[in-house]
N, C-alpha and C positions, 0 to 999 in steps of 0.2 A: 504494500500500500504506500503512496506516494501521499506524504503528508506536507504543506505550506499553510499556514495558516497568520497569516500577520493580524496580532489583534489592534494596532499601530496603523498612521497616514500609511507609515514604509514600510515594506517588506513585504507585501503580499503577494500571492500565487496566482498568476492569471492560466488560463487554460484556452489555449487556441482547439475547440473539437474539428478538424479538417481544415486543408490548408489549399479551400478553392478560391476562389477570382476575389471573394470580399475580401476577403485575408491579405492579399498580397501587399499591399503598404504595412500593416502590422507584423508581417513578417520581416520585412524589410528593415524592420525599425527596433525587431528583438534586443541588440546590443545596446539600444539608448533607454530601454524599460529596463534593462538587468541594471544597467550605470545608476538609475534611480535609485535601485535597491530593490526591486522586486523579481521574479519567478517567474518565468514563464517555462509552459510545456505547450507542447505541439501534439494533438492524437491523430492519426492520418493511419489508413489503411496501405498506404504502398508509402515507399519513400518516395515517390515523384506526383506531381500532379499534372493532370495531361487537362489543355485548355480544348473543352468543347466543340469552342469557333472554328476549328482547323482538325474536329474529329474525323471528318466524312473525307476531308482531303489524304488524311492518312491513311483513311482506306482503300482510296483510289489512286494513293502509291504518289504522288504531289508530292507529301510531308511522310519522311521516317521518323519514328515514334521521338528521336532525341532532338526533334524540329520542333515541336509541341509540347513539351514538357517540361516543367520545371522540379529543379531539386529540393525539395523541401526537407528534406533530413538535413543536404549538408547547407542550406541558407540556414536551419535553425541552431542546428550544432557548432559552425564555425564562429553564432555570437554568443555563445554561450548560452543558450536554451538546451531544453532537454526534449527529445522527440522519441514518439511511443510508436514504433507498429504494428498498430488495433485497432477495433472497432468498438462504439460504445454502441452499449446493448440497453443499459437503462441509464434515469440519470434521477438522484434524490435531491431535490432542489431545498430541503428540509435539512438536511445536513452537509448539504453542499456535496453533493459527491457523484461521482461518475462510475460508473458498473462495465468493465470493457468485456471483450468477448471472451478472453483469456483467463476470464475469472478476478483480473485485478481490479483494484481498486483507486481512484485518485480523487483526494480532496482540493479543494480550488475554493477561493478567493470571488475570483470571480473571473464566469464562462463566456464564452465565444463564440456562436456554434454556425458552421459555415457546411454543413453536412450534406449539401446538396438534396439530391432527390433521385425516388430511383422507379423503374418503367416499368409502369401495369402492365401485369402479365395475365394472358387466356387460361381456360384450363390447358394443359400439359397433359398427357396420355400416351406413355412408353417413351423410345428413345427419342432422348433430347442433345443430344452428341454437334447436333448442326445448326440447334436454333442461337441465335444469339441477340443480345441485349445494346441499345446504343450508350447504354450506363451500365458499369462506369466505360470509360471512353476505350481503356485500352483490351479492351472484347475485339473493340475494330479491329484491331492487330491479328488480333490471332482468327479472327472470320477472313480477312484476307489474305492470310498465308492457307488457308484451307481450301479457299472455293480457288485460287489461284492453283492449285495444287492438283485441283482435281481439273481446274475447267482444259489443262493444258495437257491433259489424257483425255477426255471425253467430253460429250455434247452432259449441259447443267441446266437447271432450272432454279431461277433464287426468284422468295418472294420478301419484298421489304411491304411492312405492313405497318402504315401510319401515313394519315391523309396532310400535315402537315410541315412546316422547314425542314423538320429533323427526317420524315420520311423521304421528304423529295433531294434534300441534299446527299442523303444515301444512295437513294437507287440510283441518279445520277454517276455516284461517285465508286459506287461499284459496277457500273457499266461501263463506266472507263476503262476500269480495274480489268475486266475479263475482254476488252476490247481488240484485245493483240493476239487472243489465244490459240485463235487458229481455228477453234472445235463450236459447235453453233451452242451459242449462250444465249436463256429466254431472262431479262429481266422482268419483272410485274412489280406495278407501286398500288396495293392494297389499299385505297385511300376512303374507307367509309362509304358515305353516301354522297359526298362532294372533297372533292381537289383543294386545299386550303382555303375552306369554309370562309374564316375569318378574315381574310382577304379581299380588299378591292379586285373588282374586275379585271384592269388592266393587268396588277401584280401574279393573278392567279393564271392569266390567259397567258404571259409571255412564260413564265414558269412552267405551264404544259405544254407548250410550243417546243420550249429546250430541249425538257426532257423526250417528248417523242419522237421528236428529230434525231435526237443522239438512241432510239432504240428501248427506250422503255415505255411498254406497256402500261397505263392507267386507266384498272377497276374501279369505279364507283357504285358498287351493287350491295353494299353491304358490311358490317360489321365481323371482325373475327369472334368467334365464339370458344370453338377449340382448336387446337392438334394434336390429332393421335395420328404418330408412326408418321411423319411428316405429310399428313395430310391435313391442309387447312377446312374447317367446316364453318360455312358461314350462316351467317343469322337469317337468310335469303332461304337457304336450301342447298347453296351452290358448294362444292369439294372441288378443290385446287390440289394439286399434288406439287412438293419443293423440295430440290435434294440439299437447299439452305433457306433459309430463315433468319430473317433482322428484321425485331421488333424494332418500330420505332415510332412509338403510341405513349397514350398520358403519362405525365408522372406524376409522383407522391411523394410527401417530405417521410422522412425515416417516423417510424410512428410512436418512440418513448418519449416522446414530449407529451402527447395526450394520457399515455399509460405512465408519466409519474404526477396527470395534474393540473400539469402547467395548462396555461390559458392557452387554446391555438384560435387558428382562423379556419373558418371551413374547410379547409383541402386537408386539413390536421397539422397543418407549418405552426415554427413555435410564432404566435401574437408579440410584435413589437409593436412599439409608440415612434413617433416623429427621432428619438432619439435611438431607434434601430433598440430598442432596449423592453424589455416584459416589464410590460404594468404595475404584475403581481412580484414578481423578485427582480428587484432594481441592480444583483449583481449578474445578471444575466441576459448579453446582449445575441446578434446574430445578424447576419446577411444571404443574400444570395436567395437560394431556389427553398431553402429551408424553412425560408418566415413568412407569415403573414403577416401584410402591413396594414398597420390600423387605419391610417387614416385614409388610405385607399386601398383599392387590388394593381396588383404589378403584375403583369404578366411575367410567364419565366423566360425570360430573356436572361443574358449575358452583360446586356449594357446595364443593366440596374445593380448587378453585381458590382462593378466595374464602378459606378456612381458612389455605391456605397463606401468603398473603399476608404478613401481620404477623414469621413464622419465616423466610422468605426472606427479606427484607428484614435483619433483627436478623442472621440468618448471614453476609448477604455484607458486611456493614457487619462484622461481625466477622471473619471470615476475611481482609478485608482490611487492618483494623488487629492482628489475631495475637490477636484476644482468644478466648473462646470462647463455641462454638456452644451453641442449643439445641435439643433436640430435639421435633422437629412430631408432636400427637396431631391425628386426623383426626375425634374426636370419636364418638357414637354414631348415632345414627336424625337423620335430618333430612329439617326441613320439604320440600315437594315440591308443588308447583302446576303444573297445566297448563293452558295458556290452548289454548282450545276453539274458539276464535271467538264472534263473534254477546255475545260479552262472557261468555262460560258459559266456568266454568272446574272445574275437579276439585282438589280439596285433601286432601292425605293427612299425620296427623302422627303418627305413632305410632298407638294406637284409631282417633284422629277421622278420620272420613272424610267429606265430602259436597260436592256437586256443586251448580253454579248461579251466579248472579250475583255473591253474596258471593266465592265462592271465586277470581273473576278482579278483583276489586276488593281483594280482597290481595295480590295478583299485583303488581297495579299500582301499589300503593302501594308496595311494598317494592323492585320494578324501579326507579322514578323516585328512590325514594331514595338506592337505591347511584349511580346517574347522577350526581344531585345532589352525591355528597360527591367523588366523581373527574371531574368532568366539567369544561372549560376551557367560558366564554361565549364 
């Protein structure tokens, strides 16, 4: 059991739980919270953290995995933090403490929780050897070293099932991926009952343009229900047969924050206030895809992550020296790129809208540059 406890302004124990997109200024800044006099710890299920933004391109072989990720072990350990690799399972906000998967224990001061969220699954029935998940991110890796594998022996069948970004940037980006193999490849984008629902017209129409152009098929008949033995059953009636499978449908915040209590927001994300911070335990703040925010709903984008950044950081540094917080604006319209594959991407900014090469060549640049400012050699 990992015990800090400051009952003092100094010395207290703060606890980073995951080390994704909100984090990255607060991790940055570990060696000037230890100089204070305070503790920090890091819990992260891998020592690296792979950015989202740039998942689908590593699947379709653009970005190798050490393009995308960042070191989160050794940015924490070289300022002197301590990093744990685990998963927290429960967490007692009554005694401060954290329940990881491993069976251990860590008390904190005060928490962090950057936990992302992770992708509604169908029922499942027999082997699952080839479905795979777009969370966490580095599945992609290893879904594309497979169907890569096989598709360069024989004719494949992949079905990506999710009607919106995260579906269409996949199948795109594994139809790239199998583009060269020589052997006939069938993509399919499983997308509900409409094509990026949530979407203006023009965004949805140029987005289906790309992807069918570049060879992927889009169903709109229906809902996934099950699969057994890789065969998809839809809510329709209809059975699809896939010798791969990437879910790329809702997600969900990790769900111990309802199961110790804590206040959430309808999706079950932990409830913060303007100050990214719970209501109900003021030592207990959060960002990203994990929270509900009070004063309004975020969609789970990347850029709100991103936003949060700079106001978590300036909070927990404050709450832990008793100064005071400020409060996080989430901003208006923001930029919005989808990488397509085949290097065709869709750009949306407010009016402007258009599709093509430019639009994934801004993609690109503005990815590698946030890498560039967080990223350990």
């Amino acid at each position: 059991m990992i015990k800090h406890r400051g009952g003092t302004k100094m010395g207290k124990h703060l606890v980073l739980a995951g080390g994704g997109h909100a984090h990255m200024v607060t991790l940055a800044n570990i060696k000037l919270l230890c100089d204070l006099g305070h503790t920090v710890t890091v819990i992260g299920p891998s020592d690296y953290h792979y950015y989202s933004g740039m998942g689908p391109g590593m699947l379709g072989a653009t970005y190798e995995p050490d393009n995308i990720r960042f070191a989160t072990r050794q940015t924490v350990e070289e300022q002197g933090g301590t990093f744990i690799r685990d998963s927290i399972t429960a967490v007692d906000p009554v005694s401060r403490r954290l329940h990881l998967a491993s069976g251990r224990i860590v008390d904190y001061d005060v928490v962090s929780f950057n936990t992302g969220s992770s992708v509604d699954l169908p029922e499942i029935i027999g082997d699952a050897s080839t479905i795979y998940t777009v969370k966490p991110i580095e599945r992609l890796y290893e879904a594309r070293q497979q169907i890569l594998e096989k598709a360069m022996q024989q004719s494949v069948a992949i079905a990506v099932i999710g009607g919106g970004p995260a579906g269409a940037e996949v199948a795109g980006n594994v139809r790239q991926l199998v583009s060269a193999s020589g052997h006939k490849v069938k993509v399919s984008l499983f997308a509900g009952r409409s094509f990026m629902a949530r979407f203006q017209e023009n965004v949805r129409r140029r987005s289906q343009d790309l992807l069918e152009k570049n060879g992927v098929i889009i169903h709109e008949y229906g809902y996934l229900k099950t699969i057994k033995d890789n065969t998809l059953i839809f809510d329709c009636g209809i059975n699809e047969h896939a010798d791969f499978i990437i879910l790329a449908t809702g997600v969900h915040p990790s769900s111990f924050f309802r199961q110790a209590g804590i206040a959430t927001g309808p999706d079950g994300g932990l409830l913060v206030n303007r100050y990214l911070q719970s209501p109900e335990h003021p030592e207990i703040f959060g960002g990203g895809d994990c929270i509900s925010f009070e004063p309004q709903p975020l969609e789970k984008v990347g850029v709100y992550a991103v936003r949060e950044n700079p106001i978590l950081f300036h909070n927990l540094k404050a709450y832990l020296q008793g100064e005071e917080l400020i409060p996080f604006d989430p901003g208006k319209d923001y930029l919005l790129i989808f990488n397509l594959g085949n290097g065709q991407g869709v750009f949306r900014k407010k009016w402007l809208i258009f599709a093509g090469s430019l639009a994934f060549w801004i993609k690109d640049w503005i990815d590698k540059k946030f890498m560039t400012k967080f990223q350990k050699s």
